[in-house]
ZALOMAR-231957 format. One record per residue (C-alpha): residue number from 0; chain; z, y, x. Coordinates in Angstrom, 2 decimals. Example, Ala and Ser with C-alpha at 12.3 -4.5 7.8 and 13.67 -1.06 7.14 Angstrom:
REM residues 2
   nr  kette       c3       c2       c1
    0      A     7.80    -4.50    12.30
    1      A     7.14    -1.06    13.67
This chain:
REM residues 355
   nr  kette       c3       c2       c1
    0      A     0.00     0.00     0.00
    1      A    -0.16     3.16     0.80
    2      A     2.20     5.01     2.88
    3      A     2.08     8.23     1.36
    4      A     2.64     7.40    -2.30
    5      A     5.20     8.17    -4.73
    6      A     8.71     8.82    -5.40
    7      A    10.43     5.83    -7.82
    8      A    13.16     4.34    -9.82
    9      A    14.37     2.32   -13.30
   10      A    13.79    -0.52   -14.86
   11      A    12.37    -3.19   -17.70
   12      A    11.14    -6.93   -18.16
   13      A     9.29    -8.08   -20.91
   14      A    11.40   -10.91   -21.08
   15      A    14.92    -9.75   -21.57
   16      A    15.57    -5.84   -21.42
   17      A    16.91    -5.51   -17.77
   18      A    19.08    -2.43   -17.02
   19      A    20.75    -1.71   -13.04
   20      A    24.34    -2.27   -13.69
   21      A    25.20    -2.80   -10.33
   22      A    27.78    -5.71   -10.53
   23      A    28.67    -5.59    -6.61
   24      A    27.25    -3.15    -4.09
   25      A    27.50    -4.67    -0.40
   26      A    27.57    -2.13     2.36
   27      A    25.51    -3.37     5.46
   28      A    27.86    -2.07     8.05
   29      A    29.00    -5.18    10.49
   30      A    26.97    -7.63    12.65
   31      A    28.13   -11.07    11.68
   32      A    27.32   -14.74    13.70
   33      A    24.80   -16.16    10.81
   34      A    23.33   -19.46    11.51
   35      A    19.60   -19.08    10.96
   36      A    20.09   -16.13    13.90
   37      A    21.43   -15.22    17.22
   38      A    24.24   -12.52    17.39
   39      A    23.00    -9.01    18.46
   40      A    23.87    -5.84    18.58
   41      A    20.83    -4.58    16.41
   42      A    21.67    -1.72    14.24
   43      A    21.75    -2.04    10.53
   44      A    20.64    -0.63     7.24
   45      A    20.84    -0.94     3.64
   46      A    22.99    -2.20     0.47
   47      A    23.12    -5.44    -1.17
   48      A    22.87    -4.79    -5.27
   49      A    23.93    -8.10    -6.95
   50      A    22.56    -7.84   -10.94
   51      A    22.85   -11.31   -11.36
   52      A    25.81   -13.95    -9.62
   53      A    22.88   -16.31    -9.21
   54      A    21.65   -14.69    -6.13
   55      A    23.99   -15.53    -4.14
   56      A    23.05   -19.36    -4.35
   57      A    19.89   -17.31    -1.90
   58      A    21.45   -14.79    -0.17
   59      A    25.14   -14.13     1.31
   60      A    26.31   -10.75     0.02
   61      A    27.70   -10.51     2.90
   62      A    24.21   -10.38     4.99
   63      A    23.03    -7.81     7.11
   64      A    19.70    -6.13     7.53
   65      A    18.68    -6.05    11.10
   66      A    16.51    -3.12    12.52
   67      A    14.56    -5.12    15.15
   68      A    12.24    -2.61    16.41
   69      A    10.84     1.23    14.96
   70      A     9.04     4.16    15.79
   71      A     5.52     2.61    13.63
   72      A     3.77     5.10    10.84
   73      A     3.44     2.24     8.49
   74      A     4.73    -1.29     9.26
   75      A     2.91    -3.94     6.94
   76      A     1.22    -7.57     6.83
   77      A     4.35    -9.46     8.38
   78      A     3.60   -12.78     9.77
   79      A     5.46   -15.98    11.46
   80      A     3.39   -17.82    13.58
   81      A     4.79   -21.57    13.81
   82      A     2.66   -22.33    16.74
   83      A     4.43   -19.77    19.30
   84      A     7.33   -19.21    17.37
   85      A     6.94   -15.07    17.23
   86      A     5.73   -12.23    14.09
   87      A     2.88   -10.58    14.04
   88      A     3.01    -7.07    12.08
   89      A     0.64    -4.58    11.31
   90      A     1.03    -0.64    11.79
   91      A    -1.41     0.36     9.49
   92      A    -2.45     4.32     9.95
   93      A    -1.87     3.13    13.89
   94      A    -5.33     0.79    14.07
   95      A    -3.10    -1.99    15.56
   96      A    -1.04    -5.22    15.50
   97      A     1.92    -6.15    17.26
   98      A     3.87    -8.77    18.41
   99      A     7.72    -9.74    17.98
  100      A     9.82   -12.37    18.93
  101      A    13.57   -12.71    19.80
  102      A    12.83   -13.68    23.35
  103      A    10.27   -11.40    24.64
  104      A    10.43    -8.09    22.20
  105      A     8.13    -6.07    21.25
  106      A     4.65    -6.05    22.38
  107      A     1.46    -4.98    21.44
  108      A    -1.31    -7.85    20.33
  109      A    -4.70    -5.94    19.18
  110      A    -5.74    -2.88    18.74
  111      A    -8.04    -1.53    17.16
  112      A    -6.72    -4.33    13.94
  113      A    -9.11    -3.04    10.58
  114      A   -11.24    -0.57    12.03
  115      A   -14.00    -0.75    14.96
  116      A   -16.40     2.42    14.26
  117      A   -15.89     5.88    16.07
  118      A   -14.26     9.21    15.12
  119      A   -11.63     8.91    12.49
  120      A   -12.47     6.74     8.97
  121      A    -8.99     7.63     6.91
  122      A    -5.82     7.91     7.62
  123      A    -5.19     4.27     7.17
  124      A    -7.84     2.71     8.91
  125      A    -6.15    -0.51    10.16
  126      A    -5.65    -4.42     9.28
  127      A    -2.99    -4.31     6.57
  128      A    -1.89    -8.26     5.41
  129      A    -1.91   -10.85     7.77
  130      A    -1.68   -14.63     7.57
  131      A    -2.21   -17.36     9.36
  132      A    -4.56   -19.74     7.70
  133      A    -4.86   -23.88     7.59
  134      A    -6.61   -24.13    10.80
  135      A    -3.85   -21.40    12.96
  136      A    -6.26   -18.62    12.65
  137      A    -4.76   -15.20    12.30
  138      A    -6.16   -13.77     8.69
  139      A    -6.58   -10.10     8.37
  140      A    -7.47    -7.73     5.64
  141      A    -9.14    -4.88     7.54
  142      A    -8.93    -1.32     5.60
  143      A   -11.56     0.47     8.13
  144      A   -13.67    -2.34     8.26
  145      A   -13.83    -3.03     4.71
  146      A   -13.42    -6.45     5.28
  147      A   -11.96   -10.07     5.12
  148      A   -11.40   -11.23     8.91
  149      A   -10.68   -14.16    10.70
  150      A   -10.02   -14.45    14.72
  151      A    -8.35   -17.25    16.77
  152      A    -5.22   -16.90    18.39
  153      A    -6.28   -18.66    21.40
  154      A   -10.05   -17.31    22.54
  155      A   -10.00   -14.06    20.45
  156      A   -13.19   -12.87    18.67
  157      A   -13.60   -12.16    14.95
  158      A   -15.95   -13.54    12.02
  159      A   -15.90   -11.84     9.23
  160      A   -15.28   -14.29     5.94
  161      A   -16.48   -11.32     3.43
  162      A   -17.19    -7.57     3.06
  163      A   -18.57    -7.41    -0.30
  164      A   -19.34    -8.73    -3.78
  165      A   -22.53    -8.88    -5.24
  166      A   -23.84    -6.59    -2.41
  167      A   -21.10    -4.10    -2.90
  168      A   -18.72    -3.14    -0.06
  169      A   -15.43    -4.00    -0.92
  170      A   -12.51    -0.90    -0.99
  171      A    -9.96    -1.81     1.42
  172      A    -8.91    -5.48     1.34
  173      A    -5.09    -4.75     1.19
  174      A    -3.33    -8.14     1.06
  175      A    -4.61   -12.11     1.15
  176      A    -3.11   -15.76     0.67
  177      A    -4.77   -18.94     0.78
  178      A    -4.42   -21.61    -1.47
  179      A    -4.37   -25.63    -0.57
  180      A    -7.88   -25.75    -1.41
  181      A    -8.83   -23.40     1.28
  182      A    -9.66   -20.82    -0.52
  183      A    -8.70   -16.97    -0.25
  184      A    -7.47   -14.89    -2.88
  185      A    -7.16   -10.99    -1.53
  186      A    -6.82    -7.69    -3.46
  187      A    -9.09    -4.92    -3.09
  188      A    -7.24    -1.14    -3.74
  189      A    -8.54     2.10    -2.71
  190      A    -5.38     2.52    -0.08
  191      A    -7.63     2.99     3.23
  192      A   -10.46     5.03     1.98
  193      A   -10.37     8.67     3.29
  194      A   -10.70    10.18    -0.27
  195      A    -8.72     6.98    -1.60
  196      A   -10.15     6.07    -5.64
  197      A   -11.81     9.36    -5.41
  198      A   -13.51     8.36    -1.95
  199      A   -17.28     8.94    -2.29
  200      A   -18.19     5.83     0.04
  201      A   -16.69     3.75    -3.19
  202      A   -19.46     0.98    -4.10
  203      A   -18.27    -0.93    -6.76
  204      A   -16.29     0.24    -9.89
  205      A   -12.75    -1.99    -9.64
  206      A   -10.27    -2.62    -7.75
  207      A   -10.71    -6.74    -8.05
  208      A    -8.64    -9.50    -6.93
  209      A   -11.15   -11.52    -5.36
  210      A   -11.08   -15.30    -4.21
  211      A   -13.17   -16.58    -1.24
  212      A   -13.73   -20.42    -1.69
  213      A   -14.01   -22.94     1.22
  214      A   -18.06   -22.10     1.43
  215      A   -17.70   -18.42     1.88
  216      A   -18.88   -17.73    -1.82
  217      A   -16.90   -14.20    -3.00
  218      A   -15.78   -14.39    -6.87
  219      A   -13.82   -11.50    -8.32
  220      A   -11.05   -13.39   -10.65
  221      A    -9.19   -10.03   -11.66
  222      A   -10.75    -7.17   -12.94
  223      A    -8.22    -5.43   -15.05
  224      A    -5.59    -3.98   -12.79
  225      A    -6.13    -0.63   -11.66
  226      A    -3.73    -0.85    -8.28
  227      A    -3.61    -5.20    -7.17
  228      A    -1.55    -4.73    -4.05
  229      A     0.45    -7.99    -2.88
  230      A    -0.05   -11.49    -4.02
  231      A     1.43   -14.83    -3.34
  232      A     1.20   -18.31    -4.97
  233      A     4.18   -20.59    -6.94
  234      A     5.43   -23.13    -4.29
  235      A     3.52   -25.79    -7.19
  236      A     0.33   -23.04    -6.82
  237      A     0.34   -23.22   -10.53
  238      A     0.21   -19.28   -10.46
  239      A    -0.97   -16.56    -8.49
  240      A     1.73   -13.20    -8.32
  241      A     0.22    -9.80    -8.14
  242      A     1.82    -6.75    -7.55
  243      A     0.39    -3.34    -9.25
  244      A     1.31    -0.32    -7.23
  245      A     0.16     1.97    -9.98
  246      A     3.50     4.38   -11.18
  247      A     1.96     4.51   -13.82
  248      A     2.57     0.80   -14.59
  249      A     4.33    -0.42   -12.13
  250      A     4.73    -4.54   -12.99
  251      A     4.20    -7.69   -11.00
  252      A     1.78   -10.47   -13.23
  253      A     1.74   -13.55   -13.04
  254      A    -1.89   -16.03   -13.40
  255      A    -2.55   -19.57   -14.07
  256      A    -4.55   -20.68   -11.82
  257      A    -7.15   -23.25   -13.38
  258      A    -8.68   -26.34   -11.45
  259      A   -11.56   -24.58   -10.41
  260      A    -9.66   -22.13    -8.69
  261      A   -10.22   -19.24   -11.43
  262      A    -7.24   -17.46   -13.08
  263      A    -6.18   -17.75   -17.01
  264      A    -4.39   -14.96   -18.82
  265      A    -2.04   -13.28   -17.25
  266      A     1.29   -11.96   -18.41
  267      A     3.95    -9.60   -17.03
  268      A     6.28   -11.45   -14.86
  269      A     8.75    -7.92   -14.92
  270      A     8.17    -3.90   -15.54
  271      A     9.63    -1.71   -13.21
  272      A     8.09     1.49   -14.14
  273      A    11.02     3.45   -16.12
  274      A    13.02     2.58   -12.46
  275      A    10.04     5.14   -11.26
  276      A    10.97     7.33   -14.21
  277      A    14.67     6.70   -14.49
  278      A    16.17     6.59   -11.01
  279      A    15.88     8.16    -7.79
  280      A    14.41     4.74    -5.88
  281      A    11.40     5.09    -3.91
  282      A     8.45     3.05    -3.64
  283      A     6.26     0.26    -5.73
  284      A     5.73    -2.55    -5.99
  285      A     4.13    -4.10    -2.90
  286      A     3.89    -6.85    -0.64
  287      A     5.68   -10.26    -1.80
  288      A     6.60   -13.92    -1.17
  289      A     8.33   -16.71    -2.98
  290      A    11.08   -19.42    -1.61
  291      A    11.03   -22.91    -2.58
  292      A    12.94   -22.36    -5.69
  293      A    10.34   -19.77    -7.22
  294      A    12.12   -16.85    -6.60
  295      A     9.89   -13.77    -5.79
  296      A    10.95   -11.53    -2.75
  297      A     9.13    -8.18    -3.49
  298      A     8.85    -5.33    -2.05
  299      A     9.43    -2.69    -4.48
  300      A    11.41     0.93    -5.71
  301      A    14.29     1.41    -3.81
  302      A    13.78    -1.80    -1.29
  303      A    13.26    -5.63    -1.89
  304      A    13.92    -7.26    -5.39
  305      A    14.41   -11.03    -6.13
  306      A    13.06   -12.09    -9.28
  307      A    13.82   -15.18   -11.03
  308      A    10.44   -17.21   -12.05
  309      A    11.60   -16.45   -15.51
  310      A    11.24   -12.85   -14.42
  311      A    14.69   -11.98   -14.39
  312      A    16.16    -9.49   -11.79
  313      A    18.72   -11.35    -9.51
  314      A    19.50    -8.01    -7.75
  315      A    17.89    -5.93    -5.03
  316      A    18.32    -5.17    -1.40
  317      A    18.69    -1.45    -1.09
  318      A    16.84     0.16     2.03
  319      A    16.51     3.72     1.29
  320      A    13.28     3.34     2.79
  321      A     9.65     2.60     1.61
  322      A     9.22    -0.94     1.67
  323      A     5.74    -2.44     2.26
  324      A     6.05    -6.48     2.57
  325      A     8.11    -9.50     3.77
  326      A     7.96   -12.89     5.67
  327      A     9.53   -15.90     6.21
  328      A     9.79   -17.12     9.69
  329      A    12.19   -18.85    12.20
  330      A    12.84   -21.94    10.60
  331      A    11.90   -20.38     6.96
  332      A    15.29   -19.04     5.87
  333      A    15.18   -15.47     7.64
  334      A    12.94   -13.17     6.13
  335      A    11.42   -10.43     8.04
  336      A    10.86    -6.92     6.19
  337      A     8.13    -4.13     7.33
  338      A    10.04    -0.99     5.99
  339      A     8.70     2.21     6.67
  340      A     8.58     2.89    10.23
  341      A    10.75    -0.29    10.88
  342      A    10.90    -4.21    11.07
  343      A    13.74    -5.66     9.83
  344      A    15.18    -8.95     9.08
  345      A    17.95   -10.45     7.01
  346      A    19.48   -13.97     7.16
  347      A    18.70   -15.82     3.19
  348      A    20.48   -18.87     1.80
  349      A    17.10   -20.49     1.08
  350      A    14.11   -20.87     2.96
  351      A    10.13   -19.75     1.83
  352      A     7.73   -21.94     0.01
  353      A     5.99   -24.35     2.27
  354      A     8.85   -24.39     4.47
């Protein structure tokens, strides 16, 4: 998503009306000795906001958000690579990727990441979501670029997997999974255009969720949100979660995905546009993943929520900072957070899908 974006807060699900009592607020003040992490002396930030007692069967109230590393534009795109044992992150406006891992620190790993022309294209030109696909290929959504990217880890070099639909130039690829199948599903916002929706070099009329299937043919499977922004599958795959960074209607949805790899109906998972409306929380919804029990982690107003698969709110960790996306890595249970200019990481009770 877009750095520069709007100002938040509030609250709804179109399950149960949700409200934010805040049942316990957890100060992150102390560095504890948690298992899935080494003790450091790495600053810390945020609140803990507990809305329902079943989070903490998934997270320790008692965790801590660690800064790891800061001083980025716009941190996004988190992602653990098994293989190597280290994250790879993008800084978006920045035109690069870098590298973390708890042995070796911070490094830089490619610049430029989304955008290879001259002279300046926007002012967020770079690689924004990252994974690592079935074959250990790094995956990147390239704003500059326009494109869908893949490169190996090992002997560098990129091939693009798709830049356009029925001719058309895609926006800005903004964020991508892949399913079992092999195919990619990414979505397609107006985020690194210079002129963003209004951007004259626009060629095609949505802003699409696309999927890429195994022979590199491009199908648009959502055409009716205005702002698709992160995405990630049900640990069963039976559904595909997209986040809509519109304030307008801010919501994450939630899509069958058929047999043939196209999408059914979707329906709103939860609301949280009257938090923009209501509140003084910052940020949309964003970037997301799910653990192995369903729950979503998503980036959204005021920090990261956790969302029940039934859509219900289990609470919210406070940053006081944009938040763009998350990751599992380590051995699955500690998620890593790109918030603003930082990346963070907190220790869970649970571990990510797949894991």
């Amino acid at each position: 998503m877009s750095h520069k974006t709007y100002s938040t807060s509030g609250l709804k699900s179109t399950w149960p009306m949700l409200k934010l009592k805040k049942l316990l607020i957890i100060s992150l003040l102390i560095i504890p000795n948690q298992d899935g992490m080494a003790q450091n002396n790495f600053p810390t930030l945020g609140t803990i906001l507990i809305e329902d007692p079943t989070l903490q069967q998934f997270l320790d109230p008692q965790a801590k958000v660690e800064v790891l590393a800061s001083g980025f534009k716009w941190s996004e795109g988190p992602v653990w690579v098994k293989d190597g044992g280290y994250l790879l992150f993008s800084d978006v406006p920045a035109n690069t990727i870098y590298r973390w891992s708890a042995q070796d620190g911070l490094s830089h790993f490619l610049s430029p990441s989304g955008y290879t022309g001259l002279g300046t294209y926007s002012d967020e030109p770079g690689s924004n979501g990252l994974i690592i696909n079935r074959e250990g290929e790094l995956i990147a959504c390239e704003h500059g670029d326009r494109r869908l990217s893949s490169m190996s880890l090992t002997v560098g070099g990129k091939t693009t997997l798709a830049d356009r639909y029925q001719g058309k130039r895609f926006n800005s690829p903004n964020d991508v999974v892949q399913h079992s199948s092999g195919s990619y599903y990414f979505t397609d916002p107006p985020y690194g255009l210079a002129q963003k929706h209004k951007d004259p070099s626009r060629e095609t009329p949505i802003f699409g969720v696309y999927r890429v299937n195994p022979a590199g043919q491009v199908s648009v499977v959502i055409k009716d949100l205005n702002r698709p922004n992160g995405l990630a599958f049900s640990p069963d795959e039976s559904h595909l979660y997209v986040a809509q960074s519109d304030p307008e209607a801010a919501k994450w949805m939630a899509y069958p995905v058929k047999p043939n790899g196209e999408l059914g109906i979707g329906k709103i998972i939860l609301d949280a546009t009257p938090a923009l409306k209501s509140n003084a929380l910052k940020g949309l919804p964003d970037g997301l993943k799910v653990d192995r029990a369903g729950n979503l982690w998503a980036s959204g107003p005021g920090g990261l929520w956790i969302i029940s698969p039934q859509g219900k709110l289990l609470g919210r960790i406070d940053l006081g900072e944009l938040t763009s996306n998350c990751a599992w890595g380590d051995d699955g249970s500690v998620l890593y957070l790109t918030v603003n200019g930082y990346l963070c990481r907190i220790q869970t009770r649970t571990r990510g899908a797949g894991w």
